[in-house]
C-alpha positions in Angstrom: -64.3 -43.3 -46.5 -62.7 -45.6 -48.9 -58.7 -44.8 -49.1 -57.8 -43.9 -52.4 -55.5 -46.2 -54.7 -52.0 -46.5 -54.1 -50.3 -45.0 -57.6 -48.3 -47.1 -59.8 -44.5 -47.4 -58.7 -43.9 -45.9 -62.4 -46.3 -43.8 -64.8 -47.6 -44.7 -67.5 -46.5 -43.5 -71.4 -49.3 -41.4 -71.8 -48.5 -39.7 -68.1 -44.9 -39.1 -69.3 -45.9 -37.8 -72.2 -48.1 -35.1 -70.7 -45.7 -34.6 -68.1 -43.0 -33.5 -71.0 -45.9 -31.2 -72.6 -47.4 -29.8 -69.5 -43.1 -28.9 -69.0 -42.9 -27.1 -72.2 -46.1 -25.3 -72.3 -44.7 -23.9 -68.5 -41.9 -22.4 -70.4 -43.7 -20.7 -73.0 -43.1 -23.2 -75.9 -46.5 -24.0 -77.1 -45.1 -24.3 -80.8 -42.6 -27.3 -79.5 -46.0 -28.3 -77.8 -48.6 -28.7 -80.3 -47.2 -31.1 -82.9 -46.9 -33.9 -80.4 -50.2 -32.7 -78.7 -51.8 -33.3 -81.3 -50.6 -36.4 -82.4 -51.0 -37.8 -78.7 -54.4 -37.1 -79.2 -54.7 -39.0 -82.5 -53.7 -42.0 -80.3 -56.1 -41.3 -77.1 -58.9 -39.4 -79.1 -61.2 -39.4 -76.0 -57.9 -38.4 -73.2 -59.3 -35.1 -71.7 -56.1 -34.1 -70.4 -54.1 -34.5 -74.3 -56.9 -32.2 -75.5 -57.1 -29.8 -73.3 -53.1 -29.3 -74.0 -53.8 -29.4 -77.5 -56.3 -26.6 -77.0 -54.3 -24.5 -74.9 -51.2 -24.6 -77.1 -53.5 -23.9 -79.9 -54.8 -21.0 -78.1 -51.2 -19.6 -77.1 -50.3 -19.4 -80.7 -53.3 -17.6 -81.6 -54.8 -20.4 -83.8 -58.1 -19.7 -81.9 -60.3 -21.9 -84.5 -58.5 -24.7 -84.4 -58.8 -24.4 -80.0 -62.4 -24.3 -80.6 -62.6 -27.1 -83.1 -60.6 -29.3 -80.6 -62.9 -28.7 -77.5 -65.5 -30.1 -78.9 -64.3 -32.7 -79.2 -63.6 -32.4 -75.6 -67.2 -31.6 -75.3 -68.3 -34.6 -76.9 -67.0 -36.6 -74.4 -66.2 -34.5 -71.6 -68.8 -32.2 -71.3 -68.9 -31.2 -67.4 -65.1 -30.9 -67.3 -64.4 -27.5 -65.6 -61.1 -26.6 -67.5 -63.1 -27.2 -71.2 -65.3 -23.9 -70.5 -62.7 -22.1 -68.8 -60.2 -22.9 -72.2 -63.0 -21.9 -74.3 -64.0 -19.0 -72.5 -60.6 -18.0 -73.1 -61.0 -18.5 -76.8 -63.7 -16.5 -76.7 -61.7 -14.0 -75.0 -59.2 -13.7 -77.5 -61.9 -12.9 -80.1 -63.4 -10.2 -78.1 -66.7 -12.2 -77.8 -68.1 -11.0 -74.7 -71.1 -12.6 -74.6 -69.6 -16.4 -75.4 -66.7 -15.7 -73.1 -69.2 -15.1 -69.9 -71.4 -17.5 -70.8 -68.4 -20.4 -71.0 -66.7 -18.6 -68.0 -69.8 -19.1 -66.1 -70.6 -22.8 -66.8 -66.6 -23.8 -65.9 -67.3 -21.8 -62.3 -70.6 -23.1 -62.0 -69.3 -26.9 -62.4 -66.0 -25.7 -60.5 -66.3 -22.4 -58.2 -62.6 -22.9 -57.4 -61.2 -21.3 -61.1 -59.5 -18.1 -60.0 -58.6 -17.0 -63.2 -62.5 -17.9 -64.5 -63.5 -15.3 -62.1 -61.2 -12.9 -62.7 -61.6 -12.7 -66.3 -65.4 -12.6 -65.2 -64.8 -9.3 -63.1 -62.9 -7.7 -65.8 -65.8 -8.5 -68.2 -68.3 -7.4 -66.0 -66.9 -4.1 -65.6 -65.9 -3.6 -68.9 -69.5 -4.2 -70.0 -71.1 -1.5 -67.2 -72.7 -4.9 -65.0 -71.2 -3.8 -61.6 -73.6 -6.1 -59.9 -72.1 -9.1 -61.4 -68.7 -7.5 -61.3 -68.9 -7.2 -57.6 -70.0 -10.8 -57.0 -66.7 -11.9 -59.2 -64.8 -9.7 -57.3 -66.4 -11.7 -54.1 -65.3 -14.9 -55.6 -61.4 -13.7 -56.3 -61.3 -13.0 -52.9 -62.4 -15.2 -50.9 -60.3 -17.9 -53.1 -57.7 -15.8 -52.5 -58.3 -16.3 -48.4 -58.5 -20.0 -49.1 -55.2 -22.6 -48.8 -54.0 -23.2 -52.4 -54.1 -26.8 -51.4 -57.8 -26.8 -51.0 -58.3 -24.6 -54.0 -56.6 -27.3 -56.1 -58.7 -29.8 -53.6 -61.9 -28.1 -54.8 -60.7 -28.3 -58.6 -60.5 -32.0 -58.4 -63.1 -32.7 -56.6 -65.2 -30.7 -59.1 -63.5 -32.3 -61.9 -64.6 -35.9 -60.8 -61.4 -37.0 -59.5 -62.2 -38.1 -56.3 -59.4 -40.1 -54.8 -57.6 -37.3 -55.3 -59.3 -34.6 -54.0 -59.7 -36.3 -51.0 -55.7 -37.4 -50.6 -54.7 -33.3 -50.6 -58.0 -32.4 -48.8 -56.6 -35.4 -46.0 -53.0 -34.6 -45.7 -53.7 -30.6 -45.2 -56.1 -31.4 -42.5 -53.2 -33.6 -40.7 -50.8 -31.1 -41.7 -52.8 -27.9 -40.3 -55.6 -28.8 -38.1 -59.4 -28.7 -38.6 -60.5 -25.9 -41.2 -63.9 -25.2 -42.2 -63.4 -25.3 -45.9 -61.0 -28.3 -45.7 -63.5 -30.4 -43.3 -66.4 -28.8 -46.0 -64.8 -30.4 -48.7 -64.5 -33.7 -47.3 -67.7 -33.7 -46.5 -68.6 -33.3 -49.6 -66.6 -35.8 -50.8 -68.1 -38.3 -48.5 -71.9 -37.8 -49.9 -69.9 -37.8 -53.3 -68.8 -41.6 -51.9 -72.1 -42.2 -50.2 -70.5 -42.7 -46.9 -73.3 -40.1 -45.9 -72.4 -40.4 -41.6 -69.2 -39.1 -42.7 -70.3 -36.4 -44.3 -73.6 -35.8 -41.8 -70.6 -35.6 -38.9 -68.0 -33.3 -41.0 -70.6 -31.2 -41.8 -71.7 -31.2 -38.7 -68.2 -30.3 -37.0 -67.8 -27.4 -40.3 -70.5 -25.7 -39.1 -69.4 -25.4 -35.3 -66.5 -23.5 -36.6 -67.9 -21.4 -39.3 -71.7 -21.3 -38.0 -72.5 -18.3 -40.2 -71.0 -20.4 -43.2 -74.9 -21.1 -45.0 -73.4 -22.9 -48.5 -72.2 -25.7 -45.5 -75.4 -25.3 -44.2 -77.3 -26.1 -47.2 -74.9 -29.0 -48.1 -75.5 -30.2 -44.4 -79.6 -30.1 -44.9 -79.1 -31.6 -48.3 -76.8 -34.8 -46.7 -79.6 -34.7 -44.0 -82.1 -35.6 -46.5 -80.0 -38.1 -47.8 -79.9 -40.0 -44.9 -83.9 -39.3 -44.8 -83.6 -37.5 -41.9 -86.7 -34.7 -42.9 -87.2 -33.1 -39.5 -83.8 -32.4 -39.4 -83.0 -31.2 -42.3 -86.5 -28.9 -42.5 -85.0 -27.2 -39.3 -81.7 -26.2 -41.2 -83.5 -25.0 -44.2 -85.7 -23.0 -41.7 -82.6 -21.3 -40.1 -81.3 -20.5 -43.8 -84.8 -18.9 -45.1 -84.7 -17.0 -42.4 -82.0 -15.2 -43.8 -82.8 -15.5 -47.4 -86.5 -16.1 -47.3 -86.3 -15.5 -51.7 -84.0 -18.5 -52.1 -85.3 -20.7 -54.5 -82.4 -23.0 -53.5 -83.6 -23.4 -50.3 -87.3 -23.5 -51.0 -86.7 -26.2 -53.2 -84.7 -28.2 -50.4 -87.6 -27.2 -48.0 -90.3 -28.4 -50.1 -88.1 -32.0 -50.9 -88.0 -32.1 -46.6 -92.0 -31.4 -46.5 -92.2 -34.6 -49.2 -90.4 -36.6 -46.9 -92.2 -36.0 -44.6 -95.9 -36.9 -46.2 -96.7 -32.9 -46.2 -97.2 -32.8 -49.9 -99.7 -29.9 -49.8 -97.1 -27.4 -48.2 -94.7 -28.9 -51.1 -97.0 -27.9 -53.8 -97.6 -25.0 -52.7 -93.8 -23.7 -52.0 -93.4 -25.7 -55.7 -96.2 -23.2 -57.8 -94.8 -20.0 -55.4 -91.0 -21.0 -56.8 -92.4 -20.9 -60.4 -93.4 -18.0 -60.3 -90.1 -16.6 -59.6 -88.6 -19.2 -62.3 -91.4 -20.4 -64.4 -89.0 -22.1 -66.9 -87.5 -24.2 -64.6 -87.9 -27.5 -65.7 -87.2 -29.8 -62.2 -89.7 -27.3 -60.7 -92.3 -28.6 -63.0 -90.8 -32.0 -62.4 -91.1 -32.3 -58.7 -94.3 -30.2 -58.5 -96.1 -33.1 -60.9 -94.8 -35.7 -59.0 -96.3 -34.1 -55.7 -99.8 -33.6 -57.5 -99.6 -37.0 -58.6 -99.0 -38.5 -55.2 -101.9 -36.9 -53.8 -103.7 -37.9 -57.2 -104.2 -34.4 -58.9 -103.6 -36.6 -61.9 -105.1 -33.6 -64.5 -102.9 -31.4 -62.6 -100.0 -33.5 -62.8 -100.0 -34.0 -66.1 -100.3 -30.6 -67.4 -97.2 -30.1 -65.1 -94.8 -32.7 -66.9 -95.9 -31.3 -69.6 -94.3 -28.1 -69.0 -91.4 -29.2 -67.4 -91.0 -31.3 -71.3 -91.8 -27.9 -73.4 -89.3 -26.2 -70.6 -86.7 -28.8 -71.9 -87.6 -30.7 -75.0 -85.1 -33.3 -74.1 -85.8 -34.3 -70.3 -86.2 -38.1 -70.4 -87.4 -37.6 -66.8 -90.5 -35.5 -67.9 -91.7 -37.7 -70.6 -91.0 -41.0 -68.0 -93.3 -39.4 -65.6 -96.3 -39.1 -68.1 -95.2 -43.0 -68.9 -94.8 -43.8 -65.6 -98.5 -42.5 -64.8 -99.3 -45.8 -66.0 -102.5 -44.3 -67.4 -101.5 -42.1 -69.8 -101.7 -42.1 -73.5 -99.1 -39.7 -75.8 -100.0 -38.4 -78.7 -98.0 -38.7 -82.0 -96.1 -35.4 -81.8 -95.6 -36.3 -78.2 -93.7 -39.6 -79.3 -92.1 -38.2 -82.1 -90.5 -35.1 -79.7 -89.1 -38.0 -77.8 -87.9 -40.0 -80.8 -86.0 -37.2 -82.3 -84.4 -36.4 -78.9 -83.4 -39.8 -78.0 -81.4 -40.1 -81.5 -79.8 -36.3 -80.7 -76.1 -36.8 -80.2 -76.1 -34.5 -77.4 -79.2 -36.1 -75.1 -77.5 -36.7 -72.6 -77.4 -40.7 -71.3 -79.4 -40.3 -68.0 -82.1 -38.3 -70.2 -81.5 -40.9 -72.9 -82.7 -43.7 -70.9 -85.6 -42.1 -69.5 -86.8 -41.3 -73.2 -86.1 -45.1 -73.9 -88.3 -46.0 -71.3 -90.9 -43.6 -71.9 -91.1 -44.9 -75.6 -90.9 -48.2 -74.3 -94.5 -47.4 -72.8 -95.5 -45.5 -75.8 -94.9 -48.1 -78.5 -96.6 -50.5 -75.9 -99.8 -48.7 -75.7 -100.2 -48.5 -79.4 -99.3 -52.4 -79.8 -96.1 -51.8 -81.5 -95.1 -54.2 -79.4 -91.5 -54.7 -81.7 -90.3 -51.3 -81.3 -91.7 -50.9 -77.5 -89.5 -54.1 -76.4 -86.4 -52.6 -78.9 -86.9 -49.2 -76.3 -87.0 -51.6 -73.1 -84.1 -52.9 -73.9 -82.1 -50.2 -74.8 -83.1 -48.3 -71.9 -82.1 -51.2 -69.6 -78.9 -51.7 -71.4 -77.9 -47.7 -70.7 -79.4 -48.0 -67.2 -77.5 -51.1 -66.7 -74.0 -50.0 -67.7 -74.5 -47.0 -65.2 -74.8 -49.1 -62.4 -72.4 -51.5 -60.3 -74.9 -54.1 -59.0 -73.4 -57.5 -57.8 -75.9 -59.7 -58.0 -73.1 -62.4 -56.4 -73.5 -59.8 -53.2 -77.0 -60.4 -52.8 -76.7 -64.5 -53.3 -74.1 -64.3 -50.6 -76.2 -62.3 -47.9 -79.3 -64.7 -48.9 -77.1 -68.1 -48.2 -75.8 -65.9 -44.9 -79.4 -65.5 -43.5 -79.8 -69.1 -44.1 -76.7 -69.9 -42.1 -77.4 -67.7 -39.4 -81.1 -67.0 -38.8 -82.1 -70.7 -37.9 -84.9 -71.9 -36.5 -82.6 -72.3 -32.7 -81.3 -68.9 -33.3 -85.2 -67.7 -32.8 -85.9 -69.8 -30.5 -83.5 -68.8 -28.4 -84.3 -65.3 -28.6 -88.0 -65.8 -28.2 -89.7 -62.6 -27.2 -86.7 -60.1 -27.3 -87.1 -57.1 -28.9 -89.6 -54.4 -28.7 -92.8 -55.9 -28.0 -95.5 -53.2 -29.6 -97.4 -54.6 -32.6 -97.7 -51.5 -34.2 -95.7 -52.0 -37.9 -97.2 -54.3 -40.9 -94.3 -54.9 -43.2 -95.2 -55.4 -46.8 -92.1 -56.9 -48.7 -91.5 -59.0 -51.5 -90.5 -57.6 -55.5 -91.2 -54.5 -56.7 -94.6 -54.3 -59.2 -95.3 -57.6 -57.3 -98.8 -55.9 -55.9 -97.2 -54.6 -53.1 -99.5 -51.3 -53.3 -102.9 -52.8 -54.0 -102.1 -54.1 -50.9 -101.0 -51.6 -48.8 -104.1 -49.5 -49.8 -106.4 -51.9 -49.0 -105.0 -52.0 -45.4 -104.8 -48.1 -45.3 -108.4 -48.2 -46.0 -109.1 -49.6 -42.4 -109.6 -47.0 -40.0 -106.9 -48.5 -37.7 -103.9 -48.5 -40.3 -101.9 -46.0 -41.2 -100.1 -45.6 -44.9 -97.1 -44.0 -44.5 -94.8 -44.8 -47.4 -91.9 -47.0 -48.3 -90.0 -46.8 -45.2 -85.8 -46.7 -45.1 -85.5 -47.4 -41.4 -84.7 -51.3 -41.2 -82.1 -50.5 -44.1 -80.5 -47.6 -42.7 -80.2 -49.8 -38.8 -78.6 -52.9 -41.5 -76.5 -50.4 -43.1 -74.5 -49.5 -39.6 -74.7 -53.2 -38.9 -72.7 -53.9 -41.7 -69.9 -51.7 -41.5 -68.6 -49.1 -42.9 -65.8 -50.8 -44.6 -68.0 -54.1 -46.0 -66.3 -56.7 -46.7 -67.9 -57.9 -49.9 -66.3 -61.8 -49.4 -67.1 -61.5 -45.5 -69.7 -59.7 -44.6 -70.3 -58.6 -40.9 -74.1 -58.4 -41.7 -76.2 -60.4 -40.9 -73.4 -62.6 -38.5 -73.1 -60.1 -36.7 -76.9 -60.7 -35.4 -75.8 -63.8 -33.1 -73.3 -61.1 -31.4 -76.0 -58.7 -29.8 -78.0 -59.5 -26.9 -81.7 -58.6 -25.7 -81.1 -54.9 -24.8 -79.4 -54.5 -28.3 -82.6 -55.9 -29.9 -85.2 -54.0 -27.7 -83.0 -50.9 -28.8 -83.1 -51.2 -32.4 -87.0 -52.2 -32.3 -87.6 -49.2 -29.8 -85.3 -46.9 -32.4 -87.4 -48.2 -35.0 -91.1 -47.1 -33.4 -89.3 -43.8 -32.7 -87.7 -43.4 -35.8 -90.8 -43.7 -37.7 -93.4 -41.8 -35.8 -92.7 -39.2 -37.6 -94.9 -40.8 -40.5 -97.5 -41.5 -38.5 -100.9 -39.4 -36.9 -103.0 -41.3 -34.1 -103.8 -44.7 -35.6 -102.7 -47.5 -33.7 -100.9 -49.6 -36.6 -98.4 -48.3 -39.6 -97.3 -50.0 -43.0 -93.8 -50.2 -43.9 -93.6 -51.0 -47.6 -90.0 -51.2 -48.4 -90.1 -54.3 -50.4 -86.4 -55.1 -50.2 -86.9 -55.9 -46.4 -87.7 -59.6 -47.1 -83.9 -59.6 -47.1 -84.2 -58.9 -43.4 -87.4 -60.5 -42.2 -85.1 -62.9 -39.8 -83.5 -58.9 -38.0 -87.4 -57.4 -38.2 -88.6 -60.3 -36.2 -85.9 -60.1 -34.0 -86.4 -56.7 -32.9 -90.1 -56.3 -33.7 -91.4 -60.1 -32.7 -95.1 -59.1 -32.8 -95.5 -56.9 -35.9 -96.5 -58.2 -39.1 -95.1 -59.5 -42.4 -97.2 -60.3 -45.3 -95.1 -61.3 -48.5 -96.7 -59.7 -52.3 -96.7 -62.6 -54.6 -96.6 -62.1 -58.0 -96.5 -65.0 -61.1 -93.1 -65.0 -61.5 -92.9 -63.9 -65.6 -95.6 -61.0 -64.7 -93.5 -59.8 -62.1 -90.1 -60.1 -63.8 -91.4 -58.4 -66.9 -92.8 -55.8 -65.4 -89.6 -54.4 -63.5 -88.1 -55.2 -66.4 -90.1 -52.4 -68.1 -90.1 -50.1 -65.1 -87.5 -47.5 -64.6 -86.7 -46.7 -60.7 -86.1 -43.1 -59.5 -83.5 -45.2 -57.5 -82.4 -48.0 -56.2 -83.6 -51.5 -57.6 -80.4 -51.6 -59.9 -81.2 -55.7 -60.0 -84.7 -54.7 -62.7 -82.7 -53.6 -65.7 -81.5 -57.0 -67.3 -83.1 -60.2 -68.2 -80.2 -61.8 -66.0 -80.0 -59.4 -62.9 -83.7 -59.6 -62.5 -84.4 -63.5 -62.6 -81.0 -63.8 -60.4 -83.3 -61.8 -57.8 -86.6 -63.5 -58.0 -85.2 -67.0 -57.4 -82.6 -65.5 -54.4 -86.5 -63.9 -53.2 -88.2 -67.3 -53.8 -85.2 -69.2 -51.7 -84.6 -66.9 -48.9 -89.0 -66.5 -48.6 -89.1 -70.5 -48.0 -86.2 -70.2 -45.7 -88.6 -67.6 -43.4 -91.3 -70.3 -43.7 -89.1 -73.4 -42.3 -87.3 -70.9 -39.4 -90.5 -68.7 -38.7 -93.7 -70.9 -39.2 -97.1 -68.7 -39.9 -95.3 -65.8 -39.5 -95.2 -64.3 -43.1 -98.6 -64.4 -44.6 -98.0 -64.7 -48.4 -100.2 -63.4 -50.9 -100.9 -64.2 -54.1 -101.6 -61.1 -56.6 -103.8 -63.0 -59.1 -105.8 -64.2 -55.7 -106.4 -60.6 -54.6 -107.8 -59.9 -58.2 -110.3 -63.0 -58.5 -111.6 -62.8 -55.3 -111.1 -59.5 -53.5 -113.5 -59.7 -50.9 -112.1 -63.5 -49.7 -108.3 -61.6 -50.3 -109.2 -58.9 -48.0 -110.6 -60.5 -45.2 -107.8 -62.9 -45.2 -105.3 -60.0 -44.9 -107.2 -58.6 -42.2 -107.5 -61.5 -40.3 -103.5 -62.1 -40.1 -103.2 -58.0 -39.1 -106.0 -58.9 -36.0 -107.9 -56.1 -37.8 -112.3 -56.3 -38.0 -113.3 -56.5 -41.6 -114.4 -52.7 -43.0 -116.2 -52.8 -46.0 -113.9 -49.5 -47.0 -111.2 -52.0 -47.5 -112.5 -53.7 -50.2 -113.7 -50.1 -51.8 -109.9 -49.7 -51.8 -110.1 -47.3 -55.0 -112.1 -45.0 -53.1 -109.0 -43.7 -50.7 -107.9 -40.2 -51.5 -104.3 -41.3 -49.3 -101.2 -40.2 -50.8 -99.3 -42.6 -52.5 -95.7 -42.9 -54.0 -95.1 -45.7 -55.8 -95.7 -46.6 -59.9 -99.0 -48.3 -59.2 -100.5 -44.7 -57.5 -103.2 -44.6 -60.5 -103.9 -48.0 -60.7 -104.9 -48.6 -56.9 -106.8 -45.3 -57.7 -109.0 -47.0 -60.1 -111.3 -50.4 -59.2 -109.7 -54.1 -59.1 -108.9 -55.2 -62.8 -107.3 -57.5 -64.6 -105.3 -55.5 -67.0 -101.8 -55.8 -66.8 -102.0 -59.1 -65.6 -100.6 -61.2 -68.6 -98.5 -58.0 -69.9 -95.6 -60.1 -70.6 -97.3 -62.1 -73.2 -97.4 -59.8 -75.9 -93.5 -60.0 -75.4 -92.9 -63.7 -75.4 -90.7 -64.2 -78.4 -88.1 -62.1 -76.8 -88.8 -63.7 -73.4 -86.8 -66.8 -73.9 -84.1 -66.4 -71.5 -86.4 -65.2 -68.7 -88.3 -68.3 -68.8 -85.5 -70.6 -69.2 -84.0 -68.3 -66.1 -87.6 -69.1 -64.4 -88.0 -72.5 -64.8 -90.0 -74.7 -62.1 -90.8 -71.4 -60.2 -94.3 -70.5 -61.9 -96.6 -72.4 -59.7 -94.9 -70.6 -56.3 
C-alpha cells in the first residue's frame, strides 16, 4: 500500500484553530466555543470539522434548532460523514424524537459501525420503546466495541470517515506495536481494496481469517475482494461456506449471484436475483442487476420491465434510467424523460446518479432529434464523470513510446516460439464501440469458438509485472519483458490457458475481448505466439463520438472528454502500426464499415485468419441466442445495418475540436 503523507512540520491556522475549540469544548465551555465556531465557519463554509463543532456547541447549550440548521449544511456537502448523523441523532435526542433520533443514529452506524455512543443511545432507545430485538443487537454492538483496542475503534472511525492515510497509520503502528490481530489485519485489509492494492487485501484477509475462521463479516469482505480480483470460483466457494450458515442472507445471495455472473451462469443469477426480491421487492440494485442479467441473455422485455422498477423503487437512480438508454434500443416516453429532468436538477441527486441521468437524457434528447439539448446532456455528464476520475493520459503516451522502445522487431525474433504454444485464444482489441462485438459474435457463431466475455487475465498478469509501487516517470512494465526468459513466458501463457478455462465448455478455440489489450499485443504474442489478434477498426470521428456518448460501468476513464478521447485514438493508431512493422501479418485489422457493406466477404476473411471453415451461421450472426455483455448486446441481436454509422454528424457543430484533434487519421 501507498505510505501515507508525511504531515507538515507546523499546522495550519485552521488546524490551530480547531485545536483551541476542540480544547474548550473538552472543558465544558461550549459558550466560549460557539462565537468563534461560528465565525470559523463563515470563513471555511464547506470545513466539516468547524461545523460539526459549531453543531455540537450549539447542541450543548441547548440551542437545538440552530444544531439542526447547521448540519445541513453539513449535509449539503458532507453527507456520508459518520459524526453528522450521530450529532443529529443527538439533536433529536434532546427533543425526545424517537423516531428521527433512530433513524439518524442508524445511518451514522451504518456508514461507521465503530460509534459507541451511536449504539448505546440506540440500546437505550430500543428498550425504552419495548423493541428488545433491536435492543439486543445494540447491546451486541457496545460490546463487542468494547472487546475491541481503542486504537482500532478510532482506526475504524477514520477509515469510515474517508480518511484513509490515517486509518491506515494507527491501524499500522498497533499491528507493529502488538502483533497480528484479526480486527486490526481486517481493517487493513479493507483499507487496501479501499486503495485498490486488492493482493494486499486478498492476502490480509486471507491471514484474518486463519485467526478468526468463524469471523463471517471477514469472510464476506474476503469473497467480495475475491471478486474484485475476478477470481469467481473462489469467491462462489466462500459465499458457499457463509450460506451455509445463513442460507436467508440477502447479503450473501447477492454476492453469490455477482460470482455466478462472473462466471457466465446468468440463469442461476436470475434466478437467486427474483428469489431475493421477494424477500426485498423494493430494492432498487436488485432490480438493477437482475435487468442487466436478463439483458445479457437477451430477455430484453424482461429487462426492461426490471429497470423500470428499480427507477419507480428510486425515482432518482441515474443507473436505472442509463440502463434503459444503454439498451441502445429503447425509446422513453415523455414522463419518463421529464422524471429524469426533474431529478437531475434536484439539489440532492446525488453526482454519480447525476451523471448517469445526464447520460441517459443525453440518449433521450438524441432519439427525439433534439440534438442541442442531447449534446448539452453529453457534455455535462462527461464533465461530472470526468472530474471524478484521475486518468493521465501522459501515462498511457509513455507506456505506448515504451512498447516501441522495447518490443522490436529483434526482440521477437529472438524469442521466436517461446511461450505456450496452443492456439486456442482469438484476441479482439482495439477501442471501445469500435465493432468489437459484431465481431466477436460472428466468430461465436462458428461451432468451433467459444464467446466467453471481455477477459481481465492479460491485465491482471501486466498488473504484477508492473509493480506494486509504479513508478509513473519509470515504469517497470513493459522493460521489464527483456528481463524474463522462456520458462517465464511458457508460464504466463500456460497461467493464461489455465486461468481462463473457467470461461470455456468443450470448443476448441476462445475469444478474449478486452479491447485495451492492444496495449499489450507485443506480451500476448510473447507468451501466446500462435493465438490470434484481429484489431476492430472504426472511422475514427464515429468511434470517438460514440465513447464519447457512452457511459462505462467502469473503467475506460480516457471516453469522457473531447481531449482524453482523441489523445487515445492517435496513441491506438501509433502503437497498432508499431505491431504491424515488429509483427508482420500478425494482427488482422478490420474495418467496421467493411464488415457492414459486405458481410459475407468480412466474414470469410475473419475466418480465414482464425484457420476456421466458413459456417453460414456466421454470417446469420443475429441469430445467436449467446450471452453477451457489452453496450452493443441488442444491436448484434438484430441483422447487419447501417444505423449508427454516421451518428456523429448530427453533432458536427460542436465537433470542432475532435476533428481538429483527428486530423490526417480518417482514412486509417
Amino acid at each position: 500500500m501507498t505510505n501515507p503523507k508525511k504531515p507538515s512540520a507546523e499546522p495550519s491556522s485552521v488546524e490551530r484553530d480547531l485545536t483551541r475549540l476542540r480544547t474548550l469544548q473538552r472543558a465544558g465551555r461550549h459558550a466560549d466555543a460557539i462565537g468563534p465556531a461560528l465565525k470559523l465557519s463563515e470563513r471555511f463554509p464547506e470545513n466539516r470539522d468547524v461545523l460539526i463543532i459549531a453543531a455540537h456547541s450549539q447542541r450543548h447549550l441547548g440551542r437545538i434548532d440552530d444544531a439542526l440548521v447547521t448540519l445541513a449544511r453539513l449535509d449539503d456537502h458532507h453527507p456520508g460523514y459518520s459524526l453528522l448523523h450521530e450529532e443529529r441523532g443527538l439533536c433529536h435526542v434532546a427533543r425526545k424524537h424517537a423516531p428521527e433520533a433512530i433513524e439518524s443514529l442508524l445511518r451514522a452506524v451504518n456508514i461507521n459501525p465503530a460509534l459507541p455512543m451511536s449504539w448505546r443511545i440506540l440500546h437505550g432507545i430500543y428498550r425504552m420503546t419495548g423493541d428488545l430485538k433491536n435492543a439486543a443487537n445494540a447491546a451486541t454492538h457496545v460490546e463487542a466495541l468494547k472487546a475491541l483496542p481503542h486504537e482500532i475503534v478510532a482506526a475504524t472511525g477514520l477509515f469510515a470517515d474517508g480518511e484513509l492515510a490515517a486509518a491506515e497509520t494507527v491501524t499500522r503502528n498497533f499491528l507493529v506495536q502488538h502483533g497480528d490481530q484479526p480486527e486490526a489485519m481486517r481493517l487493513l485489509a479493507k483499507i487496501g481494496v479501499a486503495r485498490d492494492v486488492l493482493d494486499d487485501a486478498e492476502v490480509l484477509f486471507a491471514a484474518t481469517l486463519e485467526l478468526a475462521p468463524e469471523h463471517r463479516r471477514a469472510r464476506y469482505e474476503y469473497a467480495d475482494c475475491l471478486l474484485r480480483r475476478h477470481k469467481y470460483v473462489a469467491a462462489r466457494d466462500e459465499v458457499d461456506r457463509l450460506l451455509v450458515i445463513d442460507p436467508d442472507s440477502v447479503d450473501y445471495r447477492a454476492l453469490r449471484a455477482t460470482a455466478a455472473v462472473g462466471l457466465g451462469d446468468h440463469a442461476t443469477a436470475i434466478t437467486m436475483y427474483r428469489d431475493m426480491l421477494k424477500l426485498v421487492p423494493g430494492a432498487s440494485e436488485i432490480h438493477l442487476w437482475l435487468g442487466h442479467a436478463l439483458k445479457t441473455v437477451g430477455e430484453l422485455s424482461d429487462a426492461i420491465a426490471a429497470y423500470r422498477a428499480a427507477a419507480v423503487a428510486r425515482p432518482d437512480f441515474g443507473d436505472a434510467y442509463w440502463s434503459l438508454a444503454n439498451l441502445k434500443t429503447y425509446r422513453f416516453t415523455a414522463p419518463e424523460i421529464e422524471q429524469m429532468r426533474l431529478a437531475e436538477q434536484a439539489p440532492k441527486t446525488t453526482p454519480v446518479d447525476r451523471y448517469h441521468l445526464c447520460f441517459a437524457l443525453g440518449k433521450a434528447n438524441e432519439d427525439c432529434a433534439h440534438f442541442t439539448q442531447s449534446w448539452m446532456y453529453y457534455e455535462r455528464g462527461n464533465a461530472l464523470k470526468r472530474a471524478d476520475s484521475d486518468y493521465q493520459a501522459d501515462v498511457l503516451e509513455l507506456n505506448t513510446m515504451l512498447q516501441i522502445e522495447t518490443c522490436t522487431p529483434s526482440f521477437f525474433t529472438r524469442r521466436k516460439e517461446w511461450g505456450d504454444l496452443r492456439p486456442d485464444p482469438i484476441f479482439i482489441v482495439g477501442l471501445p464501440r469500435s465493432g468489437s462485438t459484431l465481431i466477436e459474435q460472428v466468430l461465436a457463431s462458428h461451432s468451433q469458438v467459444e464467446g466467453t466475455q471481455e477477459l481481465p487475465d492479460i491485465q491482471a498478469i501486466v498488473h504484477e509485472l508492473q509493480g506494486r509501487e509504479m513508478n509513473l516517470e519509470a515504469p517497470c512494465y513493459p522493460g521489464i519483458l527483456t528481463e524474463l526468459g522462456r520458462d517465464d513466458f511458457a508460464a504466463y501463457g500456460e497461467r493464461y490457458l489455465a486461468d481462463t478455462r473457467v470461461y470455456r465448455t468443450d470448443r476448441r478455440f476462445f475469444i478474449d475481448k478486452m479491447p485495451n489489450n492492444f496495449r499489450h499485443i507485443g506480451f500476448i504474442h510473447a507468451i501466446l505466439p500462435n493465438a490470434k489478434i484481429i484489431d476492430a477498426r472504426r472511422e475514427p470521428m464515429a468511434c470517438c463520438f460514440s465513447n464519447l456518448k457512452q457511459l462505462f460501468s467502469q473503467g475506460q476513464e480516457f471516453t469522457y472528454s473531447v481531449d482524453d478521447i482523441a489523445r487515445y485514438y492517435r496513441t491506438y493508431v501509433t502503437l497498432m502500426e508499431h505491431w504491424d512493422v515488429a509483427l508482420p501479418g500478425r494482427v488482422l485489422r478490420v474495418q467496421h464499415d467493411d464488415v457492414i457493406n459486405d458481410i459475407e466477404g468480412s466474414v470469410r476473411r475473419i475466418l480465414a485468419h482464425c484457420g476456421l471453415s466458413f459456417e453460414p451461421g456466421c454470417v446469420s450472426f443475429h441469430e445467436n441466442k449467446r450471452s453477451v455483455r457489452t453496450p452493443s448486446a441488442e444491436q448484434v441481436r438484430r441483422p447487419i445495418s447501417r444505423d449508427g454509422v454516421d451518428q456523429w454528424r448530427n453533432y458536427e457543430p460542436w465537433l470542432d475540436d475532435l476533428k481538429a484533434a483527428l486530423t490526417n487519421l480518417s482514412v486509417i
